[in-house]
mmCIF file as Biopython writes it, N, C-alpha, C and O atoms, coordinates in Angstrom:
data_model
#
loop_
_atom_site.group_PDB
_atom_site.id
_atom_site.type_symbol
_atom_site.label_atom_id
_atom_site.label_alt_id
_atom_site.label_comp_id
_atom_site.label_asym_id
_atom_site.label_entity_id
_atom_site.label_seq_id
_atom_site.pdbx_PDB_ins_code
_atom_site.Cartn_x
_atom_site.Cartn_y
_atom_site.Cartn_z
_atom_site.occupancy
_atom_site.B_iso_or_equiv
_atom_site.auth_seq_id
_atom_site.auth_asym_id
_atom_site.pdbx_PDB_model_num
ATOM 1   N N  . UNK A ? 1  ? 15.168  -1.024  8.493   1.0 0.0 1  A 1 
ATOM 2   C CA . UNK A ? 1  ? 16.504  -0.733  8.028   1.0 0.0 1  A 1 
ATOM 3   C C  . UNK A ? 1  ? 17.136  0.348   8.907   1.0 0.0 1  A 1 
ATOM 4   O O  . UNK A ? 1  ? 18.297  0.305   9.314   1.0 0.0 1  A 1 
ATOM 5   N N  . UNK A ? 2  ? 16.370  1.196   9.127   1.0 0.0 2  A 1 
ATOM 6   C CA . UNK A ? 2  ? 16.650  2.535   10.305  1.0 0.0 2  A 1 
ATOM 7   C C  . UNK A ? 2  ? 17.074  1.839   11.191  1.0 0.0 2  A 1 
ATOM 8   O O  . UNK A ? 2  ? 18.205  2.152   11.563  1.0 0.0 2  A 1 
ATOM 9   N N  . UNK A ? 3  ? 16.514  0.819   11.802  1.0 0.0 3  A 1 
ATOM 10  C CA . UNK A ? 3  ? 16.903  0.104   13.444  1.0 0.0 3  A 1 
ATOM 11  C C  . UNK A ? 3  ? 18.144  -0.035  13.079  1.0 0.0 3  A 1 
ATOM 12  O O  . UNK A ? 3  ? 19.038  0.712   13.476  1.0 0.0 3  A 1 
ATOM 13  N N  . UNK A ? 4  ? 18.353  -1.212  12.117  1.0 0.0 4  A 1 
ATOM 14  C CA . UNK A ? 4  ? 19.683  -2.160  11.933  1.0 0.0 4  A 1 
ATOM 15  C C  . UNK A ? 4  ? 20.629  -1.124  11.660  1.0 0.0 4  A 1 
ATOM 16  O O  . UNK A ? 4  ? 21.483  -1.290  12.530  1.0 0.0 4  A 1 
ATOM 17  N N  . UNK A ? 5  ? 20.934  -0.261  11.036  1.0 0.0 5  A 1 
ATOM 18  C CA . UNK A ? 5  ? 21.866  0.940   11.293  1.0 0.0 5  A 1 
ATOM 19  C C  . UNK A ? 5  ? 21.988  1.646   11.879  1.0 0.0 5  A 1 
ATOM 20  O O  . UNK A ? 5  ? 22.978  2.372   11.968  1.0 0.0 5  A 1 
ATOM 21  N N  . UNK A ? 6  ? 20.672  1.688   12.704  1.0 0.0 6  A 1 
ATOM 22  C CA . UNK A ? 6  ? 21.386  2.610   14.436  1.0 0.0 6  A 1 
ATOM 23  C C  . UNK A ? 6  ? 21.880  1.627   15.233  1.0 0.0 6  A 1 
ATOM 24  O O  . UNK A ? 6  ? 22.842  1.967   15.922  1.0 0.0 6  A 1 
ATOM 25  N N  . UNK A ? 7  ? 21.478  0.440   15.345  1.0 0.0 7  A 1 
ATOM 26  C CA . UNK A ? 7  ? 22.468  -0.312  15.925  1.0 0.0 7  A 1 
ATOM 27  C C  . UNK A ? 7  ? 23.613  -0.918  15.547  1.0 0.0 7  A 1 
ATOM 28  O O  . UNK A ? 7  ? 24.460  -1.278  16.366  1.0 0.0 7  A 1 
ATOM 29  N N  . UNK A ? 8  ? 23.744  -1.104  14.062  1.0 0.0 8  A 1 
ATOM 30  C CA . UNK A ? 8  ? 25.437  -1.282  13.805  1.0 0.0 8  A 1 
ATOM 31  C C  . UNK A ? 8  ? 26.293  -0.114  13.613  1.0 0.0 8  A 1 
ATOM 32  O O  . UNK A ? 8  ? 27.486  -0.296  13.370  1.0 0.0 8  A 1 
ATOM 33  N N  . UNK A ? 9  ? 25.858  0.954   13.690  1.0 0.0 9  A 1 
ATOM 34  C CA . UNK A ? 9  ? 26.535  1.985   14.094  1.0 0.0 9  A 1 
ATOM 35  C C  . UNK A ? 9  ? 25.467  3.310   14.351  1.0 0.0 9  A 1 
ATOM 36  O O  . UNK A ? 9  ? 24.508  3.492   13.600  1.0 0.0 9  A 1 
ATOM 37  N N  . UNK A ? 10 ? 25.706  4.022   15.277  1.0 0.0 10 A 1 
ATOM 38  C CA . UNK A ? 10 ? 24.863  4.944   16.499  1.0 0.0 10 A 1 
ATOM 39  C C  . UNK A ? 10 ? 25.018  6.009   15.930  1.0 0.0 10 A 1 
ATOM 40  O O  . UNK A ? 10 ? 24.131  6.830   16.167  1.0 0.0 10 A 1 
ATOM 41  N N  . UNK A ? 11 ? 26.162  6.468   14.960  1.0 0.0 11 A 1 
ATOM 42  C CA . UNK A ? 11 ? 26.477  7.572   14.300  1.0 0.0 11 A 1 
ATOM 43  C C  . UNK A ? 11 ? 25.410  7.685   12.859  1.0 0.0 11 A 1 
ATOM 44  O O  . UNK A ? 11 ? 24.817  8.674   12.428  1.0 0.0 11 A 1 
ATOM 45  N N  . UNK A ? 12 ? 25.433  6.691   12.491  1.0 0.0 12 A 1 
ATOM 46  C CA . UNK A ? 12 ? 24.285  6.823   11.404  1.0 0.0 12 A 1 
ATOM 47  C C  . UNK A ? 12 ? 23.211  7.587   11.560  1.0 0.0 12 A 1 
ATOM 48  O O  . UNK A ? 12 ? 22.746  7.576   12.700  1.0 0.0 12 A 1 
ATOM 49  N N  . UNK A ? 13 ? 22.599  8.336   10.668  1.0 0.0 13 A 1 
ATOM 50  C CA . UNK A ? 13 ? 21.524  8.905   10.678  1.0 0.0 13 A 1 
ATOM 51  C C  . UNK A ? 13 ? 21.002  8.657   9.749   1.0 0.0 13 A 1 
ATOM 52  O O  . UNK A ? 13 ? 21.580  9.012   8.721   1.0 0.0 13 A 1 
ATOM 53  N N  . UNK A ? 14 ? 19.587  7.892   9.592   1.0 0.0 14 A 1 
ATOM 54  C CA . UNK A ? 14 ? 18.536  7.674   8.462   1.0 0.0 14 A 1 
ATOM 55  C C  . UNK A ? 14 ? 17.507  8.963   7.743   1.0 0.0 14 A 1 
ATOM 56  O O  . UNK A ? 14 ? 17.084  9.880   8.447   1.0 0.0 14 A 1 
ATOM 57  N N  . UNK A ? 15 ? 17.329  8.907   6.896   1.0 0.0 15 A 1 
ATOM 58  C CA . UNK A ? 15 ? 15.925  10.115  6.515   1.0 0.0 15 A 1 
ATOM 59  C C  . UNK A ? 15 ? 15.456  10.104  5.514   1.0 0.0 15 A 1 
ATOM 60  O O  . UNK A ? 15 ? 15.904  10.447  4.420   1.0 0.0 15 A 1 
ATOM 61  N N  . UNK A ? 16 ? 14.048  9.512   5.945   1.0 0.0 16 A 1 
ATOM 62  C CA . UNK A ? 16 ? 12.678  8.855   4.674   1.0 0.0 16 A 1 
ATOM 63  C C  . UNK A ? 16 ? 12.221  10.682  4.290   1.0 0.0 16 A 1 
ATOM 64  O O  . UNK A ? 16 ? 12.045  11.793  4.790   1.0 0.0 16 A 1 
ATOM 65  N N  . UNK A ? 17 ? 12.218  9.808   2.883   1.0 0.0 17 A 1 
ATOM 66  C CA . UNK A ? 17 ? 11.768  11.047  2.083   1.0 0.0 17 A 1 
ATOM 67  C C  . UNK A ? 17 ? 10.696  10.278  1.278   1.0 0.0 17 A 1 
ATOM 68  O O  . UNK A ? 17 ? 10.997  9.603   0.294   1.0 0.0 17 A 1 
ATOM 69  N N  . UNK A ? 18 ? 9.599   10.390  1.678   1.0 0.0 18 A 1 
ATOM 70  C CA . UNK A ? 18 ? 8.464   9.959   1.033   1.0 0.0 18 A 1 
ATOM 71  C C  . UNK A ? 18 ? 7.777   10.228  -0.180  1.0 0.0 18 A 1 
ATOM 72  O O  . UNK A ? 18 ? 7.108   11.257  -0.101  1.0 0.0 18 A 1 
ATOM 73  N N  . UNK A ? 19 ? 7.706   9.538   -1.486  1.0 0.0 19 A 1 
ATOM 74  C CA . UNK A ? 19 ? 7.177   9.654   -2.734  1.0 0.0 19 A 1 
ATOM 75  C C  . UNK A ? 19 ? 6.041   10.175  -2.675  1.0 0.0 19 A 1 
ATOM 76  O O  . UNK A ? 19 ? 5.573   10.090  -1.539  1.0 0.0 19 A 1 
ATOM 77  N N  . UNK A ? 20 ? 5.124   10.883  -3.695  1.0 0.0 20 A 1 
ATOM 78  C CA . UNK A ? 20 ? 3.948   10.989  -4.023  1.0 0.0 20 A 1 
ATOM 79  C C  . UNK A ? 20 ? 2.917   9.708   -3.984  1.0 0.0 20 A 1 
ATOM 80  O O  . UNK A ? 20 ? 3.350   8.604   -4.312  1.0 0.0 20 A 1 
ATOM 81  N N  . UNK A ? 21 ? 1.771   9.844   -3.645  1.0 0.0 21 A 1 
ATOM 82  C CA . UNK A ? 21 ? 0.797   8.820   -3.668  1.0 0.0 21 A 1 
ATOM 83  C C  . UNK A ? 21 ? 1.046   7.993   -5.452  1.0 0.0 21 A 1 
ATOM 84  O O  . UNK A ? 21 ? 1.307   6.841   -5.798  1.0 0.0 21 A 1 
ATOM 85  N N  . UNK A ? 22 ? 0.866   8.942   -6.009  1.0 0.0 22 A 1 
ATOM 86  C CA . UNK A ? 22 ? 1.256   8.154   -7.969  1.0 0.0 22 A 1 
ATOM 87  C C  . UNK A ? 22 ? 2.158   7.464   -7.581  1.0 0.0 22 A 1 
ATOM 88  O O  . UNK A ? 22 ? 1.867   6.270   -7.641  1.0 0.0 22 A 1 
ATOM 89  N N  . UNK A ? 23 ? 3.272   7.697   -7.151  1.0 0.0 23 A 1 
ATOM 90  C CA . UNK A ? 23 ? 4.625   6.881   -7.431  1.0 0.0 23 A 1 
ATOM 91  C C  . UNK A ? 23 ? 4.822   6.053   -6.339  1.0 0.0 23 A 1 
ATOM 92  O O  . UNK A ? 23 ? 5.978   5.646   -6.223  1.0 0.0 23 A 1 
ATOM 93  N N  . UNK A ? 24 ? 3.901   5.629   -5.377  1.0 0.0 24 A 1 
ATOM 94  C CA . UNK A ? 24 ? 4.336   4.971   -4.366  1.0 0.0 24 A 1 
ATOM 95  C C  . UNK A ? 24 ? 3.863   3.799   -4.776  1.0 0.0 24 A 1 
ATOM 96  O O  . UNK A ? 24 ? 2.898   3.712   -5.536  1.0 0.0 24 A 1 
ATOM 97  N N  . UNK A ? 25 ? 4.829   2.288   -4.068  1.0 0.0 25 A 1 
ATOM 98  C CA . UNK A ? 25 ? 4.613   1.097   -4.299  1.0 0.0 25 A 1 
ATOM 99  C C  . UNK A ? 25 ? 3.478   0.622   -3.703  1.0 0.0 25 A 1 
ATOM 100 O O  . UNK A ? 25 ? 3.587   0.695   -2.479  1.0 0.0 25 A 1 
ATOM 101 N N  . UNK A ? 26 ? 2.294   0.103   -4.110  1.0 0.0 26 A 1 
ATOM 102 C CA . UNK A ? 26 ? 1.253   -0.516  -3.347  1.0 0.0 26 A 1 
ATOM 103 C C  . UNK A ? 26 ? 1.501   -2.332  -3.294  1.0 0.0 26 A 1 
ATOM 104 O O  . UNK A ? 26 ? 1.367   -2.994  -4.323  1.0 0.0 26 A 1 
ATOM 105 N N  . UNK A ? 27 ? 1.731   -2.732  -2.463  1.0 0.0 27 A 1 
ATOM 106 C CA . UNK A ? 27 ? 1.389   -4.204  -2.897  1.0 0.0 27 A 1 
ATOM 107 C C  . UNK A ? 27 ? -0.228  -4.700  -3.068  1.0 0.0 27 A 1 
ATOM 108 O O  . UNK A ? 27 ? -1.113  -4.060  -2.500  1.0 0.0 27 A 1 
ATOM 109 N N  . UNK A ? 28 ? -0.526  -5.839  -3.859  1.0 0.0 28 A 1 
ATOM 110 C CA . UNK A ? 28 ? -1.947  -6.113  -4.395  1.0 0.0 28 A 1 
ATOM 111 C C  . UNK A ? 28 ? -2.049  -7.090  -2.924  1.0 0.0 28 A 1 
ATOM 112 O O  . UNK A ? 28 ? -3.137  -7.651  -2.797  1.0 0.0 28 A 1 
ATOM 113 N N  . UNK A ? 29 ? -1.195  -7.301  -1.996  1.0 0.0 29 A 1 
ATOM 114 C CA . UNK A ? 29 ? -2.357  -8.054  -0.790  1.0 0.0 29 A 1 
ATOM 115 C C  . UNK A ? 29 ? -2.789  -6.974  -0.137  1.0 0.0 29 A 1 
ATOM 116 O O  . UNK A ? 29 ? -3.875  -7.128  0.423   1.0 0.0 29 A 1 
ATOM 117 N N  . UNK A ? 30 ? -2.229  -5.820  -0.020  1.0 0.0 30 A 1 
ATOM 118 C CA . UNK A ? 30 ? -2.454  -4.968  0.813   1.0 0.0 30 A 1 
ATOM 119 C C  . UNK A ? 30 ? -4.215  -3.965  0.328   1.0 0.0 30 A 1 
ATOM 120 O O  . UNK A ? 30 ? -5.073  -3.472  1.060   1.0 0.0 30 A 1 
ATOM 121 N N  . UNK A ? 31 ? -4.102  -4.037  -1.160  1.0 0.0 31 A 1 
ATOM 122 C CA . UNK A ? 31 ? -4.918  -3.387  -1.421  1.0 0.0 31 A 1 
ATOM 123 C C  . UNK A ? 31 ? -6.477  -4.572  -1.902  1.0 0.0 31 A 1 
ATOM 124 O O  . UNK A ? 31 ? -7.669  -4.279  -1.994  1.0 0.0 31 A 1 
ATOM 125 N N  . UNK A ? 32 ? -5.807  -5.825  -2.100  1.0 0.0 32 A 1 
ATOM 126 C CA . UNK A ? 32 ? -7.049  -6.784  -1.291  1.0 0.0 32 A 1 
ATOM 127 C C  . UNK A ? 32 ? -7.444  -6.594  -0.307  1.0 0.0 32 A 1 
ATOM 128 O O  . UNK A ? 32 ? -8.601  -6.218  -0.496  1.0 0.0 32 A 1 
ATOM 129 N N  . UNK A ? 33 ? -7.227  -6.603  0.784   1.0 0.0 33 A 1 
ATOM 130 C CA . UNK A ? 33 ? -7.334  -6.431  1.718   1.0 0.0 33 A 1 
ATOM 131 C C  . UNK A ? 33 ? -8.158  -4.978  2.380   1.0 0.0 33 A 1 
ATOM 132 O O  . UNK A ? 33 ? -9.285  -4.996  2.874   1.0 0.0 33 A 1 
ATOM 133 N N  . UNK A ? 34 ? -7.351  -3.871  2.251   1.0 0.0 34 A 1 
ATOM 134 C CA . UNK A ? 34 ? -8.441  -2.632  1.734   1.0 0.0 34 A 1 
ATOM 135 C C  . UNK A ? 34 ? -10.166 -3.006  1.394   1.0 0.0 34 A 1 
ATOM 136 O O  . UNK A ? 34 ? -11.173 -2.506  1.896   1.0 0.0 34 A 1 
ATOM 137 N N  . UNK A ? 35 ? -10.045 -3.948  0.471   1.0 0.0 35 A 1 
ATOM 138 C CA . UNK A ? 35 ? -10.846 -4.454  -0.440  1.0 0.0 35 A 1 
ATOM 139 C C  . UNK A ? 35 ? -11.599 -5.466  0.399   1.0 0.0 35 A 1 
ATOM 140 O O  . UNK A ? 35 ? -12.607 -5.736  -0.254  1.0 0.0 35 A 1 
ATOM 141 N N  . UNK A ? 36 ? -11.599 -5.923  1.144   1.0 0.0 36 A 1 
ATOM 142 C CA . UNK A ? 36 ? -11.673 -7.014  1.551   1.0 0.0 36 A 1 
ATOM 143 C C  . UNK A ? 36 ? -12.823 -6.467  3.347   1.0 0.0 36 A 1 
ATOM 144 O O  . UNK A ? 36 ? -13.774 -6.895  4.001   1.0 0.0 36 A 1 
ATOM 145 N N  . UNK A ? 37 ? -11.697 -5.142  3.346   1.0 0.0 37 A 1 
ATOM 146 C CA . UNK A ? 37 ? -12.542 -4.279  4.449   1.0 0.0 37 A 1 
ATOM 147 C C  . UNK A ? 37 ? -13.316 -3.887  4.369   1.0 0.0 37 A 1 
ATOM 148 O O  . UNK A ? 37 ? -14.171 -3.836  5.253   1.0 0.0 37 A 1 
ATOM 149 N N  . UNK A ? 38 ? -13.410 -3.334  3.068   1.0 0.0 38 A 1 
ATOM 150 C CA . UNK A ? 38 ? -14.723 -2.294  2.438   1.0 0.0 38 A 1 
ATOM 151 C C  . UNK A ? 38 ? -14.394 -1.150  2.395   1.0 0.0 38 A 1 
ATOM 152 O O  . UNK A ? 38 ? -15.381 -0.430  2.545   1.0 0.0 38 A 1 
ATOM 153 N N  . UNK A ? 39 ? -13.161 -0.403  2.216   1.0 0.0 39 A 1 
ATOM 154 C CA . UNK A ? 39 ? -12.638 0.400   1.701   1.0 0.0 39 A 1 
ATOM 155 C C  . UNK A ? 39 ? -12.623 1.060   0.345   1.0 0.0 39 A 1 
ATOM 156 O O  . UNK A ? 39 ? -13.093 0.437   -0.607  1.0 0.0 39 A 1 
ATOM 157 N N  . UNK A ? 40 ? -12.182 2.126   0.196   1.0 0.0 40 A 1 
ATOM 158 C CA . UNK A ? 40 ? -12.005 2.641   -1.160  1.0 0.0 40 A 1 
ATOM 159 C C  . UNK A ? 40 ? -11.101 2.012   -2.294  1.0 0.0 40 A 1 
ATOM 160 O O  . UNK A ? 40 ? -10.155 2.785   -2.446  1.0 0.0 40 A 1 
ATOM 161 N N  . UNK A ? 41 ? -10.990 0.929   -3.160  1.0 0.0 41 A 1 
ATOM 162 C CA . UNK A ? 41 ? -9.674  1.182   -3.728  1.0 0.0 41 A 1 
ATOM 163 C C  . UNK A ? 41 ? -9.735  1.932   -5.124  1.0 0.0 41 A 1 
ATOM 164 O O  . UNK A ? 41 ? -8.753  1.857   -5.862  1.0 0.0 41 A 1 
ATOM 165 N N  . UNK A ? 42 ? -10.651 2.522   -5.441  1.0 0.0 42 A 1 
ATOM 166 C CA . UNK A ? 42 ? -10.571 2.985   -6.677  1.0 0.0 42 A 1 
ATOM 167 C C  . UNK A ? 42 ? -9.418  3.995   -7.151  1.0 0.0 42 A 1 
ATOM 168 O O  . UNK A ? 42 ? -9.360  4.289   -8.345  1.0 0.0 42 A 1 
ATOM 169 N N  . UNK A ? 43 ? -8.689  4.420   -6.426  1.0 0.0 43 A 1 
ATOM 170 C CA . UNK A ? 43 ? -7.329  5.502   -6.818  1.0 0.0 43 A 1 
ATOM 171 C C  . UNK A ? 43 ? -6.516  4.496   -6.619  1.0 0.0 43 A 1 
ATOM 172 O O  . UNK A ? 43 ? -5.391  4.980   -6.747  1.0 0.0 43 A 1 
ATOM 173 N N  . UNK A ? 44 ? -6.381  2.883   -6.274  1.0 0.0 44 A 1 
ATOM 174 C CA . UNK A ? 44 ? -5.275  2.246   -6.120  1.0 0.0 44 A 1 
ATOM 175 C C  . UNK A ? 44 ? -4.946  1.382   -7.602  1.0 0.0 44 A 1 
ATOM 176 O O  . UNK A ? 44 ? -3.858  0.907   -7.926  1.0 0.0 44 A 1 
ATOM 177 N N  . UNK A ? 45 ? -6.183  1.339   -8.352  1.0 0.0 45 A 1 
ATOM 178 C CA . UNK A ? 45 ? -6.544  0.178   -9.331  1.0 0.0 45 A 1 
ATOM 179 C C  . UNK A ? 45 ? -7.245  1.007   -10.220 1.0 0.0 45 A 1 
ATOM 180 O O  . UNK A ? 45 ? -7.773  2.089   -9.960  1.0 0.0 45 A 1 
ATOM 181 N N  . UNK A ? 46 ? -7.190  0.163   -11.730 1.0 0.0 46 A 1 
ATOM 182 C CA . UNK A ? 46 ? -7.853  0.631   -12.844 1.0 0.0 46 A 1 
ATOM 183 C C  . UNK A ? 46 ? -9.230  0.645   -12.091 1.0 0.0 46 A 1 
ATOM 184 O O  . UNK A ? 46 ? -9.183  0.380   -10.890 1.0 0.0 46 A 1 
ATOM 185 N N  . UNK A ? 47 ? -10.475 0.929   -12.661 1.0 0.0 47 A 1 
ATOM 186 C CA . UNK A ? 47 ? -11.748 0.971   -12.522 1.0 0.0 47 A 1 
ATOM 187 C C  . UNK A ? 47 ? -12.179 -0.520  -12.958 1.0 0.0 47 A 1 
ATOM 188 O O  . UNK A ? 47 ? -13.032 -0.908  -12.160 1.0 0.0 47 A 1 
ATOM 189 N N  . UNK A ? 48 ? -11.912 -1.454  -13.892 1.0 0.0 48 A 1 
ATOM 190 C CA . UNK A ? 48 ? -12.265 -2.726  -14.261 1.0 0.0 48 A 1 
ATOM 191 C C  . UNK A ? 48 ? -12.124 -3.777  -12.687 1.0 0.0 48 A 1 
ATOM 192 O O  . UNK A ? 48 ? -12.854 -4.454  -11.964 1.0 0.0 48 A 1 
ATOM 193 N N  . UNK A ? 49 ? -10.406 -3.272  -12.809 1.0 0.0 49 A 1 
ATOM 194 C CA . UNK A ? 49 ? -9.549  -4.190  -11.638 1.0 0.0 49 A 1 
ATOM 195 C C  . UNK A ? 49 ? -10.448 -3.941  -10.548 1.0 0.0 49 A 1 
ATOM 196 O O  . UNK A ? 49 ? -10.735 -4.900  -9.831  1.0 0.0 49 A 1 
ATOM 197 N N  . UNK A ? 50 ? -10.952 -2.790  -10.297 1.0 0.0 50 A 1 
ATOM 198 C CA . UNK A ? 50 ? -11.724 -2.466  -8.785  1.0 0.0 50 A 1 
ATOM 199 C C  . UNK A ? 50 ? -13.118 -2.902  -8.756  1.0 0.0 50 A 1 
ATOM 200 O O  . UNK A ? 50 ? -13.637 -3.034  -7.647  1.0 0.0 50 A 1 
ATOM 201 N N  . UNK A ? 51 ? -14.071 -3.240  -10.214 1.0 0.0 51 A 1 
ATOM 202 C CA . UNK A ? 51 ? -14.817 -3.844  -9.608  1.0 0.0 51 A 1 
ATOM 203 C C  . UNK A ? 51 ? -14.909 -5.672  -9.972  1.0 0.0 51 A 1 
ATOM 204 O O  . UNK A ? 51 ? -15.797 -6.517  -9.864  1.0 0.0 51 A 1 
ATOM 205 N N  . UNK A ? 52 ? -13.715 -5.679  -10.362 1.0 0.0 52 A 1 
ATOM 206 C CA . UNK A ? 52 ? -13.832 -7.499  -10.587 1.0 0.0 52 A 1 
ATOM 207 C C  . UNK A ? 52 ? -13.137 -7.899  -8.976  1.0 0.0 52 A 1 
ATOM 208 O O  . UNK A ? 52 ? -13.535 -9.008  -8.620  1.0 0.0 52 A 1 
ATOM 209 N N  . UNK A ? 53 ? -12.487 -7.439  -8.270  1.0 0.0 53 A 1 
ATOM 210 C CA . UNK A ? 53 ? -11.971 -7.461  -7.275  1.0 0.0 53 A 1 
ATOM 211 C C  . UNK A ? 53 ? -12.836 -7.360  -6.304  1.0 0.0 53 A 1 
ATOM 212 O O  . UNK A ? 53 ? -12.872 -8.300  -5.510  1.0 0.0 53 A 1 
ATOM 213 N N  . UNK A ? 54 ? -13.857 -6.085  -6.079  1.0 0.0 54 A 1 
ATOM 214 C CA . UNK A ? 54 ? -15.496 -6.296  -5.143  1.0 0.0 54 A 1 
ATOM 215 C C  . UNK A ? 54 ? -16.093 -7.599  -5.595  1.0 0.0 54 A 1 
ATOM 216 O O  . UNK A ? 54 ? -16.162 -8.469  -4.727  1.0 0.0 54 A 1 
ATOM 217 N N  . UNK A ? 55 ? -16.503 -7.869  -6.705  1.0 0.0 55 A 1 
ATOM 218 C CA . UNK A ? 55 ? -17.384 -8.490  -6.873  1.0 0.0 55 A 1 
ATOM 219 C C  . UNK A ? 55 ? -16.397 -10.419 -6.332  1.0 0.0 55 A 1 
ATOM 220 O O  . UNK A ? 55 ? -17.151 -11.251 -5.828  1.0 0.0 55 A 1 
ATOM 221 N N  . UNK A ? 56 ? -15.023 -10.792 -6.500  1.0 0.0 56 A 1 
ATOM 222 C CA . UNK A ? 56 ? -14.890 -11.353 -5.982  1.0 0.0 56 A 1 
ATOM 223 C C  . UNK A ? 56 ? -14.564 -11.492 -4.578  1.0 0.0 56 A 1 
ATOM 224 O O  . UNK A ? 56 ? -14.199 -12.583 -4.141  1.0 0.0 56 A 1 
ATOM 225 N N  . UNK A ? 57 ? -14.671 -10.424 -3.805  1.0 0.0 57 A 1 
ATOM 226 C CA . UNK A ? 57 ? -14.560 -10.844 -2.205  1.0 0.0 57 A 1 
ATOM 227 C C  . UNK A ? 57 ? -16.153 -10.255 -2.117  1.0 0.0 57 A 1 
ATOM 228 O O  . UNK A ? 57 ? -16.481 -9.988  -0.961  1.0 0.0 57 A 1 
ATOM 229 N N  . UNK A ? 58 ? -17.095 -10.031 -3.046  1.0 0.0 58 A 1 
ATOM 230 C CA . UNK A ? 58 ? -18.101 -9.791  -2.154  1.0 0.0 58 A 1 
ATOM 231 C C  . UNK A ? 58 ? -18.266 -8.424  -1.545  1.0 0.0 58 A 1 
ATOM 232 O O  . UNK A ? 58 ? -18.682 -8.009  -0.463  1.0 0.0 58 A 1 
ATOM 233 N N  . UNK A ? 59 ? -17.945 -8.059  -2.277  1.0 0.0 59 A 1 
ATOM 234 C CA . UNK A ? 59 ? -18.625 -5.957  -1.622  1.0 0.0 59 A 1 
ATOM 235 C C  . UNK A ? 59 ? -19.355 -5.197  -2.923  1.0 0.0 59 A 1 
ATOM 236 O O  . UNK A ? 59 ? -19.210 -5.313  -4.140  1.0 0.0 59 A 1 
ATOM 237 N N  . UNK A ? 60 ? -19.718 -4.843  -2.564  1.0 0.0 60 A 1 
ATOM 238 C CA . UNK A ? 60 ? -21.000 -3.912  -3.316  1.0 0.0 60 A 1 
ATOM 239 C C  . UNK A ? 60 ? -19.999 -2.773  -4.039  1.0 0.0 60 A 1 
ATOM 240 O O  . UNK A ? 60 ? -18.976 -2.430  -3.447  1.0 0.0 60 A 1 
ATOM 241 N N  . UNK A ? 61 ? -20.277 -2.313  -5.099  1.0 0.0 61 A 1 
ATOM 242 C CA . UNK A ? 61 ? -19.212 -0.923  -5.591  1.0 0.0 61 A 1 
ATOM 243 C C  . UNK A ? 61 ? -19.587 -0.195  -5.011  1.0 0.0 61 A 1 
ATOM 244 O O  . UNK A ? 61 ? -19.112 0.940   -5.058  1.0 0.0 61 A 1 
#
């Protein structure tokens, strides 16, 4: 979105102000995936969700 408004106009100035980890949007492919690496997701997901989610791609808790 930053691009497309510096290029439809050069005068624009953008500025991300980034949420807290609580309040930020996770999408669930992204944190499959996490999951999928062998990553942590336990601060992304309930504790149930995190290990029915290992146990279907196959990772160890």
């Amino acid at each position: 979105m930053a691009l497309m408004n510096r290029r439809l106009d050069p005068d624009i100035h953008t500025v991300f102000l980034m949420t807290s980890a609580p309040n930020v949007f996770m999408s669930s492919a992204l944190v499959k995936e996490v999951c999928r690496l062998g990553g942590d997701i336990s601060e992304f997901v309930p504790p149930a969700t995190a290990e029915a989610l290992r146990r279907r791609v196959g990772r160890p808790g």
